[in-house]
N, C-alpha and C positions, 0 to 999 in steps of 0.2 A: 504494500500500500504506500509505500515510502515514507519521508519522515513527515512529522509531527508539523504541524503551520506553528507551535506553543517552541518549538526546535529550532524552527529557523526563524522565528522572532528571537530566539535568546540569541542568538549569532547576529545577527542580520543589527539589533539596536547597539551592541555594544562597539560595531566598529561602524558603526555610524558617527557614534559616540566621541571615538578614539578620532577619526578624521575632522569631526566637526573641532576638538579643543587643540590638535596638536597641525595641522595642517591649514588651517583658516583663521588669522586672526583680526580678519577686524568686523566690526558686527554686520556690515552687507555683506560680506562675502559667507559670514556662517551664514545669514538667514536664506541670503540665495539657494543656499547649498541643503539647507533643512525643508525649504519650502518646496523644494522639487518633489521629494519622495511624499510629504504631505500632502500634493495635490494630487499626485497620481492616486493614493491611498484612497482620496476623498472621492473623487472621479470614478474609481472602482467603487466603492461604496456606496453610490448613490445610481450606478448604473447597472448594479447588479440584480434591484429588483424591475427594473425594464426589463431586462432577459425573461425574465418571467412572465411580464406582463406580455409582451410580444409572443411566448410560447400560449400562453390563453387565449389570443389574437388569433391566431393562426389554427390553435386545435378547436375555438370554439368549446373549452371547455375549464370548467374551475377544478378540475383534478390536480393541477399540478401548480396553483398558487395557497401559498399557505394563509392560517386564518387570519395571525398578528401582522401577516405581511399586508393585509384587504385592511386590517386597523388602521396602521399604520398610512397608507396610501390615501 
């Protein structure tokens, strides 16, 4: 199944981490540098329940949209 998303988030923040204080120093170039992966995160986030909504679209059908997800929308 491969690894864990909780696995490569423990990897993945801390040399974020390590690049953002030891490689970046002055505060546009970290915020540059922090705010790329935050929007892409945020952009995945918020386009993930499209997917869904498109697939109800298409099958004509609420099987495969979740309940909190119809709350939430």
């Amino acid at each position: 199944e491969g690894p864990s998303w909780m696995a490569l988030e423990a990897i993945f923040m801390p040399i974020v981490l390590f690049l953002t204080i030891f490689y970046f120093h002055t505060i546009k170039s970290r915020t540059f540098f922090i705010g790329i992966p935050c929007g892409i995160f945020c952009i995945t986030m918020y386009a993930s329940p499209l997917t869904i909504a498109c697939k109800v679209i298409k099958t004509k059908s609420v099987r495969y949209m979740p309940f909190w997800l119809s709350v939430g929308i």
